[in-house]
Structures are given as C-alpha cells and as structure tokens.
N, C-alpha and C positions, 0 to 999 in steps of 0.2 A: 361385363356379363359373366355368372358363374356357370359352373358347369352345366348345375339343373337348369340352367336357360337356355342350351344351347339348344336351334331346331330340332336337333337329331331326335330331343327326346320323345318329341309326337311322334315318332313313328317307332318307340318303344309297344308290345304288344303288351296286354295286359288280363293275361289268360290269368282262371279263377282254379283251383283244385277240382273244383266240380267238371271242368271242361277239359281234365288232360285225362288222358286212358293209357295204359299199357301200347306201345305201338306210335304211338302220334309223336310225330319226327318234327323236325326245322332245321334250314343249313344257312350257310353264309359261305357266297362265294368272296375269293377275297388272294391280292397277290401281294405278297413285300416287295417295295424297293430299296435301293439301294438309299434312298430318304431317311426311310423308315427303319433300316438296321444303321443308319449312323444316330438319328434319335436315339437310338435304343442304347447304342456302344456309349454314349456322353450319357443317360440316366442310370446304367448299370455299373457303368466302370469296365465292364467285359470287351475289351479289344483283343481278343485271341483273333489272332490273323485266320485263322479258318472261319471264320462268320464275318472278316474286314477286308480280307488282302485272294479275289478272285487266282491272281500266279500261284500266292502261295494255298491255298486250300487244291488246286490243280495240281500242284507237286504231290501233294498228299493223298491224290487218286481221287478226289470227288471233280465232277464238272464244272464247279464255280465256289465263292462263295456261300456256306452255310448257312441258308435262315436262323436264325434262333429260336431253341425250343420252345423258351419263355413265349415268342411273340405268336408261336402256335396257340400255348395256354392263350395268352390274348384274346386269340378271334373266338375261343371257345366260350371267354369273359362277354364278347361281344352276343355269342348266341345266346346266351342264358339270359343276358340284361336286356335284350332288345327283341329277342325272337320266342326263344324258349327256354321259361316263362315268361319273361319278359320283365317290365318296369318293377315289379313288389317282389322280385328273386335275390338270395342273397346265397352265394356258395357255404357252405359246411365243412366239405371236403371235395379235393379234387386227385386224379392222379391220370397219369399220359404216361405211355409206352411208346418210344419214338422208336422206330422199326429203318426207315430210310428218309434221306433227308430231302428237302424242299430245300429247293434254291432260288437266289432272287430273280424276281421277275416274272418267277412260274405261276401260271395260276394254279387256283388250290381252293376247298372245299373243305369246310367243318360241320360235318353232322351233328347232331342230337337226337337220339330214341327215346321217348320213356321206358325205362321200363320197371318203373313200382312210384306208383302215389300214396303215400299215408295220409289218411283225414286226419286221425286222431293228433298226430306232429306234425303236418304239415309241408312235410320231406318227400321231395320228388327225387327219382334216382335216373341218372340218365345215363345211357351210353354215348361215349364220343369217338367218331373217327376224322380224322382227317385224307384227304385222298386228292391226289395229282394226276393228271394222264392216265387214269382210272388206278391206280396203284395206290393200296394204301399207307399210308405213312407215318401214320401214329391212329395209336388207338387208345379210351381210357374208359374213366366215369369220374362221374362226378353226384354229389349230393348236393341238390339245392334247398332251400327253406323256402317259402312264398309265406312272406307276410301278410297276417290277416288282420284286416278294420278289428 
C-alpha cells in the first residue's frame, strides 16, 4: 500500500479558496510518546539526551524529556494537509517560535487562523500556535499554496 492509499487520506478535508475567509481556524489535538520521539531520534540522527534521556533533561531544570521542535512543525504539517486546507495544500513557507517546551506524554494542541487568502496566487496565510494546559508554546505562520484543477 502507498502512502496515498492509506485510510487516513479520506478524512483529508478539502476546503476550495472560495470557502476560506480571514478568521476560519482548524486544530489538531495530539500528544508524543516516547514512540514517537525515538522514531524521530533514528530518522534525524538527533539523540541530544534533552529530547532522549528524561534524568538527564531533569538535571537541566526541565520536567522530563524535551519534545522536539521538529515534531511540533509536524502536527502543524498534519493541520494543513488534513484540516486546514487540507488534501490540494502545499506549504511555501513556514516559521515557529518555540516559547516553552512540551513534554512527552503531555497533551497538546495545534491551531490554524487564516488570516489572508489570495485568489489571484492562490496563497493562504495562516497563523500557528501551539498550546498545552492552556499555555502557549510555540507560536508561527506559515504560507500555504492550494492547488487548483
């Protein structure tokens, strides 16, 4: 099976230019485990003990293990290709301000705002934050493209 076959992708949305307005949000709830940051450590190569070794990121004054920023970007990859816009979205640019960290286990939340759609390009602008136990935790934007027929 490839990728584009996997179920998930029916439940890709598949919002048009014409249907996104200034204001009109989408989030993904969503937690790492401790799975999902050793995936991550074997595809990136990135084993810094503060996002592998809970003692040691603890000696270093945080509560646990460091999520990784990267896997922040991720969920925000997840909001755009599945949420908002959804399946014909394709990033441009993106950039994240991580403010306080997410650790594993925590749940966590990735917003999306629009806030600017161009007809003439095609180019949606969205704001991202992310947010934990109401606190926010990173915050960005990002430029998407939505492909048109």
């Amino acid at each position: 099976m490839s990728i584009a076959e996997a179920p998930a992708l029916a439940d890709a949305a598949t919002l048009a230019l014409n249907e996104l307005a200034e204001g009109h949000s989408a989030s993904v709830d969503f937690t790492i485990t401790h799975d999902d940051m050793r995936a991550f450590a074997v595809i990136s190569g990135d084993r810094n003990p503060l996002h592998t070794d809970d003692t040691f990121a603890r000696s270093k004054g945080f509560e646990g293990a460091v999520v990784y920023g990267a896997l922040l970007v991720a969920k925000a990859s997840q909001l755009i290709g599945m949420k908002l816009p959804g399946r014909d979205a394709v990033w441009a640019s993106v950039s994240m301000e991580f403010r306080k960290p997410l650790y594993v286990n925590q749940a966590a939340q990735v917003e999306g705002t629009v806030a600017g759609v161009s007809v003439s390009t095609g180019m949606i602008e969205l704001k991202l934050s992310v947010r934990a136990a109401g606190k926010l935790l990173a915050k960005g934007q990002a430029e998407v493209l939505l492909a048109q027929p």
